[in-house]
C-alpha positions as CSV (number, residue, x, y, z in Angstrom):
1,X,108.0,105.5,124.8
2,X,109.0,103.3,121.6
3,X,108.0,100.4,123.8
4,X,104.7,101.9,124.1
5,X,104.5,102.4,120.3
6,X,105.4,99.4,119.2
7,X,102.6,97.5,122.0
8,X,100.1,99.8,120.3
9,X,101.2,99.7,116.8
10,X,98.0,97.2,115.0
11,X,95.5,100.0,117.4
12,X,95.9,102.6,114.9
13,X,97.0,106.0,114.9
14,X,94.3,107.8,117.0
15,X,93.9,104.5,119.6
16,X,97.8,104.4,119.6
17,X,98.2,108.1,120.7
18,X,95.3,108.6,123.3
19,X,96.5,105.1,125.1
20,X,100.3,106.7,125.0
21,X,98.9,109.9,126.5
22,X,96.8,108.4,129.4
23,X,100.1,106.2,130.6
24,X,102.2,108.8,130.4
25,X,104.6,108.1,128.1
26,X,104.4,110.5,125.3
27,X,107.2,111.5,123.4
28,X,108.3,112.1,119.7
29,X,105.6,109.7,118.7
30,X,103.8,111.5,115.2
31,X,100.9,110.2,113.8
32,X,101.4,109.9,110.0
33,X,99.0,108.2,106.8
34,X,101.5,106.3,106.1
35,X,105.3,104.6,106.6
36,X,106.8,103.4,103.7
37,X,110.5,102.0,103.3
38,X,112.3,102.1,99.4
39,X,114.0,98.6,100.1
40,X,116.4,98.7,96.5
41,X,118.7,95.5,94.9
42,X,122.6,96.3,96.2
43,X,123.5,92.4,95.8
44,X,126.0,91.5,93.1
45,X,123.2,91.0,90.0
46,X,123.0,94.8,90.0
47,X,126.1,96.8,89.1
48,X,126.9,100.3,89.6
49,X,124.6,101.8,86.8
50,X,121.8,99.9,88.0
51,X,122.1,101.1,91.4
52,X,122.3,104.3,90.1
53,X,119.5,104.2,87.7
54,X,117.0,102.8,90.6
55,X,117.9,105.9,92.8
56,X,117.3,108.4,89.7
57,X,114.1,106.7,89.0
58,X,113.0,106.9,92.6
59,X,114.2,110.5,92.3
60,X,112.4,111.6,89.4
61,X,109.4,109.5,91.0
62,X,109.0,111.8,94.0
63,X,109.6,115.3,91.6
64,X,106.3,113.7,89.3
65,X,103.1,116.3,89.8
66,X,101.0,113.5,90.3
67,X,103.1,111.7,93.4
68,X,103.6,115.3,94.7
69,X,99.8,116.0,94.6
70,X,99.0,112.6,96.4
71,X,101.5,113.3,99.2
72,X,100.2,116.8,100.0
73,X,96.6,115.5,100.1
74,X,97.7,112.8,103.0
75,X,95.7,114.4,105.8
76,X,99.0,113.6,108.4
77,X,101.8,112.7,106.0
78,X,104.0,110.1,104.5
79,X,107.3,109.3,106.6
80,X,109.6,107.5,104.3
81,X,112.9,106.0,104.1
82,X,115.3,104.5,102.0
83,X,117.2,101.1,102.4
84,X,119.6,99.2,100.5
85,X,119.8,95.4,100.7
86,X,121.9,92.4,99.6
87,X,121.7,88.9,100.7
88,X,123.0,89.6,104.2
89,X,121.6,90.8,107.6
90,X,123.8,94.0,107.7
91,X,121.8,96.4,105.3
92,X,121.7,99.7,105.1
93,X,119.5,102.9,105.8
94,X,119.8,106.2,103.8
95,X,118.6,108.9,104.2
96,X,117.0,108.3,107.6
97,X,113.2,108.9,108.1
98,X,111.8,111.5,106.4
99,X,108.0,113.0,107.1
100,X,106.7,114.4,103.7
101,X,103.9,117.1,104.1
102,X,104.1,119.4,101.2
103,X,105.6,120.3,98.5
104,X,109.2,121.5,99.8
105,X,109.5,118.6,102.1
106,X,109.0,116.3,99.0
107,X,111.4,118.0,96.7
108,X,113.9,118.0,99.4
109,X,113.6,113.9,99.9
110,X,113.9,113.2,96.1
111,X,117.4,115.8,96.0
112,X,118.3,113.8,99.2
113,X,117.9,110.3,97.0
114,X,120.1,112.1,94.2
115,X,123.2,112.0,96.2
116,X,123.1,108.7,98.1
117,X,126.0,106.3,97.9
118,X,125.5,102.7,97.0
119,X,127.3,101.1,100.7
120,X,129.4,98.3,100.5
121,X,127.1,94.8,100.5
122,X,127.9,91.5,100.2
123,X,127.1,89.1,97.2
124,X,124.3,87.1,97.6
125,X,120.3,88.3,97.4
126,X,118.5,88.2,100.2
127,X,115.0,89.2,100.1
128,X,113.7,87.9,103.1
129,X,116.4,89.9,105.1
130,X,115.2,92.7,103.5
131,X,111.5,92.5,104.5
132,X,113.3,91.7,108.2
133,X,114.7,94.8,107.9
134,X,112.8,97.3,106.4
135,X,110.3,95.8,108.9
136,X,112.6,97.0,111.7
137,X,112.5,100.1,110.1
138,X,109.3,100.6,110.5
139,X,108.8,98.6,114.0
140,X,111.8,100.8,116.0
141,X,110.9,104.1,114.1
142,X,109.2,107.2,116.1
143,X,105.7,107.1,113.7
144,X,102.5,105.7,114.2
145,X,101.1,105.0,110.6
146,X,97.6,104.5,109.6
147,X,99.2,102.6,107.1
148,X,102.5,100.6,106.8
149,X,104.1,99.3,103.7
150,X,107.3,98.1,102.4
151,X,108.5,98.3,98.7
152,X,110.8,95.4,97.5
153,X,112.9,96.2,94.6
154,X,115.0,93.6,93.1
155,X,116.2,91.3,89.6
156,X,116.5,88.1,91.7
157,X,115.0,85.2,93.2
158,X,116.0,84.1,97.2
159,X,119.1,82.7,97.7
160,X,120.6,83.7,101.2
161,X,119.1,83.9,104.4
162,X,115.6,83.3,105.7
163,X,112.6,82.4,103.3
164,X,110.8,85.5,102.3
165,X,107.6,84.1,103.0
166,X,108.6,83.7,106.6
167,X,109.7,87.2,107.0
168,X,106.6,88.8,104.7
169,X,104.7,86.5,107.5
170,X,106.2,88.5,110.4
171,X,105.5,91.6,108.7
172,X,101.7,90.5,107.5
173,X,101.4,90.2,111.2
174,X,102.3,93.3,112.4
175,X,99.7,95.0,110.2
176,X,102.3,95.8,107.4
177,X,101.9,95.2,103.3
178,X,104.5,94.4,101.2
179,X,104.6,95.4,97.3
180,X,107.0,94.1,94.9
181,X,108.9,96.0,91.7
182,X,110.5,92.7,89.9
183,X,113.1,94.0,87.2
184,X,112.9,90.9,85.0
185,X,116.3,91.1,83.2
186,X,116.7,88.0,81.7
187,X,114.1,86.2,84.2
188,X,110.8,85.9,82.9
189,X,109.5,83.9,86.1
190,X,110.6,86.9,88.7
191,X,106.9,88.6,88.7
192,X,105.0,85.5,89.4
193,X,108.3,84.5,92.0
194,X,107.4,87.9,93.9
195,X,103.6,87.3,93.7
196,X,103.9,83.9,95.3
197,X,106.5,84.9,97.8
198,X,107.1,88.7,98.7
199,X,104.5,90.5,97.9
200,X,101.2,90.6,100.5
201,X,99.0,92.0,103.1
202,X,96.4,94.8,102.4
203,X,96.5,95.4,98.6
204,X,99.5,93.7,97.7
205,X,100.2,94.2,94.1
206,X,103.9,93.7,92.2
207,X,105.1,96.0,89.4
208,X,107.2,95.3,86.2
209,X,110.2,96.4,84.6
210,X,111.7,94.8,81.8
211,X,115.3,96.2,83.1
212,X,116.9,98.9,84.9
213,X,116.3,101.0,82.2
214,X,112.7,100.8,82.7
215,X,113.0,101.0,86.4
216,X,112.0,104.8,87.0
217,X,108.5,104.3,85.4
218,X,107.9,101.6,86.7
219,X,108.4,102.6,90.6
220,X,106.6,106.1,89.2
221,X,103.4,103.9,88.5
222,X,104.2,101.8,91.9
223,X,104.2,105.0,93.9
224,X,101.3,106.0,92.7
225,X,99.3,103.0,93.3
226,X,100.5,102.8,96.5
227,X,99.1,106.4,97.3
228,X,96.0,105.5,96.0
229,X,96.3,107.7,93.1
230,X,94.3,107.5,90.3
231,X,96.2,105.8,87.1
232,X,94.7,105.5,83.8
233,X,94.1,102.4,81.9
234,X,96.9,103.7,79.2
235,X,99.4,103.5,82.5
236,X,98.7,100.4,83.8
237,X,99.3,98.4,80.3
């Protein structure tokens, strides 16, 4: 079955699921608008407060009427999940995948953000192991997505592991965009850094915050944009 969905993937959603059903091998496979992984900074630049202040923001980003609204009008959902990443191949997933449909279900995910723990990383920041992985995220999952994207949130620059380019390649291929929330903190250069490097595909765009402390409106704004909500011009400045 996942070996069917993954061959069909770039076919979209209604392709994908009439070619599963004539050879047979249907299974949990669920159409959905859109996959989306929360890839969030766990390397050694952010401390505990940071971590913690990325998952509120996320949090409160999911509980804004706006987001809300733009979720419930995706005509087959939003599956979503959260990973943490570092400059290492051995990331980490929670909560698992998560297919938002209304109001409840998106309530629930945000309390579900509120009580994850930050796992034990390593050091170093690697951003192109996190594209590699929240791409296997998406690639080994049990949804078809008329859309695919992968949000990269971090406050540093490549420095472990393969070049982000490379991976945002692999995932540029398999139909997938990558957006970019660059937390600045002390590095003025980070937004045009993820421009050049991470962010691309269909509609690429990156997001700024001047620090952690600006991190929940900023991914507020990025969520949004990414659901194709509208944001006035007093938002976006």
């Amino acid at each position: 079955m996942r070996a069917c969905i993954n061959s069909l993937r770039r076919l979209g959603v209604a392709t994908a699921a009439a070619l599963c059903l004539a050879s047979g091998q249907v299974g949990a496979a669920q159409p959905v608008s859109l996959e989306l992984v929360l890839a969030i900074d766990c390397s050694l630049s952010v401390n505990d407060p940071e971590y913690y202040l990325q998952l509120r923001g996320i949090a409160a980003a999911f509980r804004d009427e706006e987001v809300i609204a733009a979720i419930v009008q995706r005509r087959a959902g939003v599956a979503v999940t959260l990973a943490q990443w570092d400059g290492t191949s051995n990331n980490h997933q929670e909560p698992p995948w998560r297919l938002l449909t209304d109001r409840a279900s998106v309530i629930a995910f945000a309390d579900e953000i509120d009580q994850v723990r930050r796992a034990k990383l390593g050091y170093t920041t690697g951003v192109g192991y996190a594209i590699d992985y929240a791409r296997g995220l998406i690639n080994n999952n049990e949804f078809i997505g008329e859309e695919k994207k992968i949000d990269i949130s971090g406050d540093g620059r490549n420095n472990s592991g393969p070049r982000p380019e490379d991976a945002r390649a692999r995932a540029i291929a398999d139909g997938t965009t990558i957006n970019g929330l660059a937390v600045i903190d002390g590095d003025p250069g980070l937004p045009s850094y993820y421009e050049t490097f991470v962010a691309g595909g269909d509609g690429a765009f990156v997001i700024t915050a001047d620090s952690y402390d600006d991190f929940a409106e900023a991914i507020r704004k990025k969520l949004r944009r990414e659901l194709r909500l509208r944001i006035t011009q007093r938002e976006e400045q």
